[in-house]
C-alpha positions in Angstrom: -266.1 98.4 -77.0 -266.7 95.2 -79.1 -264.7 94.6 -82.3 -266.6 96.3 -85.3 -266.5 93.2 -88.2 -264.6 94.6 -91.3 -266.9 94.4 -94.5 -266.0 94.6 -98.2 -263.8 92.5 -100.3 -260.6 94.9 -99.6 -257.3 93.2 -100.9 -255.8 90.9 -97.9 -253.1 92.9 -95.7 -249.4 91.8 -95.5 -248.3 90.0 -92.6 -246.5 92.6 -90.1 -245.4 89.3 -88.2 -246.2 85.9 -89.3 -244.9 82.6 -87.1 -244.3 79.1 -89.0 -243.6 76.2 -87.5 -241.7 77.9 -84.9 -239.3 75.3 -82.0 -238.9 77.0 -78.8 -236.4 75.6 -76.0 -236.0 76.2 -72.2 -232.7 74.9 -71.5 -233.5 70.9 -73.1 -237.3 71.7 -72.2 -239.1 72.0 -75.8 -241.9 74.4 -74.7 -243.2 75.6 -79.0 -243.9 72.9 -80.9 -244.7 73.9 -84.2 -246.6 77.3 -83.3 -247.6 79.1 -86.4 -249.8 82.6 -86.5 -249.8 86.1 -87.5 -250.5 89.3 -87.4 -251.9 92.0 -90.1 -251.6 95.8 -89.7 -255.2 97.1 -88.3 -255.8 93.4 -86.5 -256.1 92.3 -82.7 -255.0 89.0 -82.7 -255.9 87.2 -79.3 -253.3 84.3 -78.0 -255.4 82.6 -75.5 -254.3 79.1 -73.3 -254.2 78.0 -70.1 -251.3 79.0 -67.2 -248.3 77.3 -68.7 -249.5 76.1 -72.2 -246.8 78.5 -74.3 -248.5 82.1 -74.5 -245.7 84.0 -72.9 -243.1 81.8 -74.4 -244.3 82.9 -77.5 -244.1 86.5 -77.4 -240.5 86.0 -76.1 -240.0 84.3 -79.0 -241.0 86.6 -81.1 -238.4 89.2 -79.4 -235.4 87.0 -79.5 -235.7 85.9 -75.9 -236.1 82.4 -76.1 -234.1 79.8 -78.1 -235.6 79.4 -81.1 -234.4 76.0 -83.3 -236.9 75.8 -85.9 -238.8 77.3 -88.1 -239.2 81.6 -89.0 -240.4 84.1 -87.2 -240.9 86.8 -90.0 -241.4 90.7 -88.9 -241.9 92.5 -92.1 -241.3 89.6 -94.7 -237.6 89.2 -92.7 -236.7 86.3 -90.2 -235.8 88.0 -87.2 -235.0 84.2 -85.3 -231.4 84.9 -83.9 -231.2 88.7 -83.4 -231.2 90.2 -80.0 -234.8 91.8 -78.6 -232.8 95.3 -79.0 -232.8 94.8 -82.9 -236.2 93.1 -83.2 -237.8 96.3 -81.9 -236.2 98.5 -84.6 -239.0 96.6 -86.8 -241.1 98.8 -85.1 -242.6 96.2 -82.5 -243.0 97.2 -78.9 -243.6 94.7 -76.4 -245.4 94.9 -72.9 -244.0 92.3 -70.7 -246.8 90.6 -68.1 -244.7 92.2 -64.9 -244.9 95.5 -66.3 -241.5 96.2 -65.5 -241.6 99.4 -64.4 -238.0 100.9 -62.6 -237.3 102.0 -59.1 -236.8 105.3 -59.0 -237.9 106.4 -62.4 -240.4 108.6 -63.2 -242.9 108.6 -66.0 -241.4 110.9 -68.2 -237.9 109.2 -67.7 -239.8 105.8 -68.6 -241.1 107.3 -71.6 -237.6 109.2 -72.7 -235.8 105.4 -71.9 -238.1 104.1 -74.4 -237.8 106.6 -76.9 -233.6 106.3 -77.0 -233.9 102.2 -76.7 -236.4 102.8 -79.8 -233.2 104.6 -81.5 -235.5 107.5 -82.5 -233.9 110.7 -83.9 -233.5 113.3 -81.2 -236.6 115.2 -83.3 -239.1 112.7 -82.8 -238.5 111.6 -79.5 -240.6 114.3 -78.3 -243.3 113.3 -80.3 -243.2 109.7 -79.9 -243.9 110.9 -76.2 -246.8 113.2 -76.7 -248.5 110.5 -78.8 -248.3 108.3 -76.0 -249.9 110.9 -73.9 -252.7 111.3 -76.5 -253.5 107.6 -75.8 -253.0 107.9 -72.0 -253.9 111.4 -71.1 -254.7 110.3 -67.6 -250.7 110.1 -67.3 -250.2 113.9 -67.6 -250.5 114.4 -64.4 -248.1 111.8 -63.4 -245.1 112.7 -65.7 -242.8 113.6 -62.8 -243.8 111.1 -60.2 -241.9 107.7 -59.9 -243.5 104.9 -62.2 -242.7 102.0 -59.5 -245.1 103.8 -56.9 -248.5 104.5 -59.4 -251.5 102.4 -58.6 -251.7 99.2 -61.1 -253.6 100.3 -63.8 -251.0 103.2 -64.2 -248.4 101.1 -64.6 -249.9 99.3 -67.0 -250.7 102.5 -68.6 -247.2 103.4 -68.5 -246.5 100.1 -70.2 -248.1 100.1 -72.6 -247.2 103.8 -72.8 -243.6 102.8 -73.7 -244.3 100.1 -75.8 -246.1 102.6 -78.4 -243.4 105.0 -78.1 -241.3 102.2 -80.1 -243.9 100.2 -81.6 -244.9 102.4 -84.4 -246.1 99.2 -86.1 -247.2 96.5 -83.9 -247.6 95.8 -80.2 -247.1 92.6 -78.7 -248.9 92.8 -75.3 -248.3 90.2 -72.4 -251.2 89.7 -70.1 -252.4 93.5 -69.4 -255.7 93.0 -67.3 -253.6 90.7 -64.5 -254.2 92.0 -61.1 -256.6 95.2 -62.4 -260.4 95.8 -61.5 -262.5 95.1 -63.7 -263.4 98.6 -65.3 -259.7 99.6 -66.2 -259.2 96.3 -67.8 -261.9 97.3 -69.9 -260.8 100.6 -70.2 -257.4 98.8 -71.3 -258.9 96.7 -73.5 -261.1 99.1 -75.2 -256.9 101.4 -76.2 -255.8 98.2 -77.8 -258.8 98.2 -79.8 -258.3 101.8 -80.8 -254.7 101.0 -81.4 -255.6 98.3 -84.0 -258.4 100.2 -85.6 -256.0 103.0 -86.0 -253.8 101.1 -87.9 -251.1 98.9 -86.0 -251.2 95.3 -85.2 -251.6 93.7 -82.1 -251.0 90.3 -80.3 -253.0 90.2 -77.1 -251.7 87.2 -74.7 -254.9 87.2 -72.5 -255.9 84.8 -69.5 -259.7 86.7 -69.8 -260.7 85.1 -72.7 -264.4 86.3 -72.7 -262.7 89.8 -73.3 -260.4 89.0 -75.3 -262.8 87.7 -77.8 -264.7 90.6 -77.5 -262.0 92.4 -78.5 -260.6 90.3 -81.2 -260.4 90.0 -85.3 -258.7 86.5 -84.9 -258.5 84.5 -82.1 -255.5 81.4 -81.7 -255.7 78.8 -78.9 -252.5 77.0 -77.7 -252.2 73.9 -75.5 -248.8 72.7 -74.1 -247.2 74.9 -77.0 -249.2 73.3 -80.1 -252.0 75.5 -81.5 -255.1 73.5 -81.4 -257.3 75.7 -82.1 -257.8 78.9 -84.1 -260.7 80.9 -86.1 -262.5 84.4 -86.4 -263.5 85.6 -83.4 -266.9 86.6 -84.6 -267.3 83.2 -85.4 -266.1 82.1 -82.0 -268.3 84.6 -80.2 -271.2 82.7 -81.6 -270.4 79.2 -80.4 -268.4 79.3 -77.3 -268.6 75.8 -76.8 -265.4 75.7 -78.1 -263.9 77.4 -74.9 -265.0 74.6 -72.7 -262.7 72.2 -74.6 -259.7 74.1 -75.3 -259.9 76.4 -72.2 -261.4 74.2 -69.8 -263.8 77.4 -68.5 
């Protein structure tokens, strides 16, 4: 399902997350160099770059794992640069890492119940933050009591991005999701985020498949050896892809 352009003159959206000028270290190894984006509630924001140009190192910015020595990373109007991932999430962000991360020996339904008590939800709505992620993933119903580690891939990523709703009541930030799926569930994956937005959240999509990214996008970033060099409307960008040959090298 393509992105459906917005139209009217409604008033512009506050920031859920907003990056300015952001430093980001390895070690001595300055990987960000100024990155600055953000994100609005109801918008897909695509982060698109070549292996190695900064994407992942700028969602684990974002969470607090990754030194950070300049500039703001603002979630909700407040810089969160220099609090531990545990307390970043409690801004209602949930975050799907590209390896999926799923535990040995845990079952769906544990995965989901870990993600509701690392969310720090009330006993009351930990139930519910549960079914909702059933709603989105109904497929998983099946699978509640069967151990996360040995589902096919696309289930795991379901699972995934499963948990991360469960505690990102406000916006997702989503690493990679369509790495080492077929072609249909990617879609299929691609089609929930798009749902997720339009229902309301945020989302920042880290994405090596561009073309479906863009198809999927409100705004679109590009970044190249962690400086953004290129940025823009996606429905702009759909129509003059020349662009991608520069920047993306595809």
């Amino acid at each position: 399902m393509s992105a459906v352009p917005r139209e009217g003159s409604a008033p512009p959206r506050t920031a859920l997350l907003e990056l300015q000028d952001v430093q980001a270290y390895y070690g001595l190894a300055h990987v960000l160099q100024g990155v600055s984006l953000g994100v609005r509630p109801g918008e897909l924001v695509a982060l698109l770059g070549r292996n190695g140009a900064g994407k992942t190192t700028t969602v684990k910015s974002i969470m607090g794992m990754v030194s950070v020595r300049g500039g703001s990373v603002r979630c909700d109007g407040r810089d969160v640069v220099g609090l531990p991932a545990e307390d970043v999430a409690q801004f209602g962000i949930g975050y799907v890492p590209e390896d999926r991360r799923m535990f040995p020996g845990l079952s769906v339904r544990e995965n989901f119940r870990l993600a509701a008590i690392g969310a720090r939800l009330p006993r009351g709505e930990q139930q519910d933050a549960q079914r909702r992620a059933l709603e989105v993933f109904p497929q998983l119903e099946a699978h509640l009591d069967r151990d996360a580690s040995r589902l096919s891939g696309g289930q795991q990523q379901m699972v995934a991005v499963g948990r991360a709703l469960i505690g990102g009541r406000r916006l997702l930030l989503v690493d990679e999701i369509t790495q080492g799926l077929a072609p249909n569930i990617a879609a299929d994956l691609g089609r929930t985020l798009r749902h997720v937005a339009d229902e309301g959240l945020g989302v920042l999509l880290v994405e090596q498949n561009s073309q479906m990214a863009l198809e999927l996008a409100d705004q679109v970033y590009v970044i190249d050896q962690g400086v953004i060099v290129h940025s823009g409307d996606a429905r702009e960008l759909r129509a003059d892809q020349s662009w991608m040959e520069q920047y993306l090298q595809l």
